[in-house]
C-alpha positions in Angstrom: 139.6 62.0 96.5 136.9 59.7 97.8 137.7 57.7 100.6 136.7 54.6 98.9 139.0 55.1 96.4 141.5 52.0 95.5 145.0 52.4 97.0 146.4 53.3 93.6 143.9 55.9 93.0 144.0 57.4 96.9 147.9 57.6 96.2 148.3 59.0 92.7 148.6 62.3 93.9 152.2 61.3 95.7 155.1 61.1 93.7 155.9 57.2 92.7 159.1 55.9 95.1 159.3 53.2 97.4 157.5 54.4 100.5 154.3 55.2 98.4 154.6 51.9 96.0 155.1 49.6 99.7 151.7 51.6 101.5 149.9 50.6 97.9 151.0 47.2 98.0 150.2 47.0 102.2 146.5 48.3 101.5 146.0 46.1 98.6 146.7 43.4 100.4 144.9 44.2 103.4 141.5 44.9 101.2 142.2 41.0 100.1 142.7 39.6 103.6 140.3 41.9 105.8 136.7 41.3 105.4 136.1 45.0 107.2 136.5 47.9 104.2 136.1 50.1 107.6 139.7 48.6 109.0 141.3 49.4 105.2 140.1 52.6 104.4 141.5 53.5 108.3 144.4 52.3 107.3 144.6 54.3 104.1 143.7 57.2 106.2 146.9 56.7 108.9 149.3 56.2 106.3 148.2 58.9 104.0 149.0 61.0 106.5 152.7 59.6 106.9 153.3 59.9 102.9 152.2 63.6 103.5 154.2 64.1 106.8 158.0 62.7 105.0 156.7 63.4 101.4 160.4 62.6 100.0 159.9 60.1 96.7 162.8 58.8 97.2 162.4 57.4 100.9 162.1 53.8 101.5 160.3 52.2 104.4 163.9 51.2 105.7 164.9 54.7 106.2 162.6 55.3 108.5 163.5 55.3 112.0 162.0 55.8 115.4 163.0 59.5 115.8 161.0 60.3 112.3 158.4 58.4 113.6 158.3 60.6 116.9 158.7 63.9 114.9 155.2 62.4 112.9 153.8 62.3 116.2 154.9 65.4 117.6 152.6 66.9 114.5 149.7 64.7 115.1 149.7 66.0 118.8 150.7 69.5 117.3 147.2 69.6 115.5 145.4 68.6 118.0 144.4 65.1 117.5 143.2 62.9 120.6 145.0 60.4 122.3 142.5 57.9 120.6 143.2 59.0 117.2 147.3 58.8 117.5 146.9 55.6 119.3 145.1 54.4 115.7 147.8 56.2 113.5 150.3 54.5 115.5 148.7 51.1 115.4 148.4 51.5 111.8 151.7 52.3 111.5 152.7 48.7 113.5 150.9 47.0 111.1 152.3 48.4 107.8 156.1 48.0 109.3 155.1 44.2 110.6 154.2 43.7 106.7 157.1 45.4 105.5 159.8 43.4 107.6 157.4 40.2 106.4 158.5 41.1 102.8 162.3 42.4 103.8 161.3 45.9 102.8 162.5 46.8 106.6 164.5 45.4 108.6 162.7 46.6 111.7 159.4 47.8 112.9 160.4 51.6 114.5 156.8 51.9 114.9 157.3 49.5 117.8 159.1 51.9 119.8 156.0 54.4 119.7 154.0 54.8 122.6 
């Protein structure tokens, strides 16, 4: 898949459930309010990552808690990844869980907790 694709293209490969359809809706609306297709396709990048880390169609962003988040991170430090990168993953991370408390699909932003 190219990384230009559109968010609903980049995604098709993941089962349809709430997690997936909420990292769509994010991206789309970051490619509509951030002039830099650099920042979004990053984005894409980070959280492509977490839909392949929990995989589970079913899971919401709700259900998601700090200790999942830390288990994600355990793997990106388990591959190898520099401190740089999983300092972007996690920022990315932030900003999809700001969005989803903005539209009550979480009630809190675990990703805040990650350092």
């Amino acid at each position: 898949m190219s990384i230009s694709a559109s968010p609903s293209e980049r995604f098709a490969r993941f089962a349809a459930g709430p997690l997936r359809d909420a990292i769509t809706a994010f991206l789309e609306d970051r490619a509509r309010e951030t002039p830099s297709e650099h920042t979004v396709r990053n984005y894409a990048i980070d959280l492509e990552q977490v839909l392949e880390h929990f995989g589970e169609p079913q899971l919401a962003p709700g259900q998601l808690g700090v200790n999942e988040l830390r288990e994600w991170m355990v793997g990106l430090w388990d591959r190898g990844l520099s401190s740089v990168s999983v300092r972007r993953k996690v920022s990315s991370l932030r900003s999809f869980y700001g969005w989803c408390r903005a539209r009550g699909l979480s009630e809190a932003n675990p990703a805040q907790y990650l350092r």
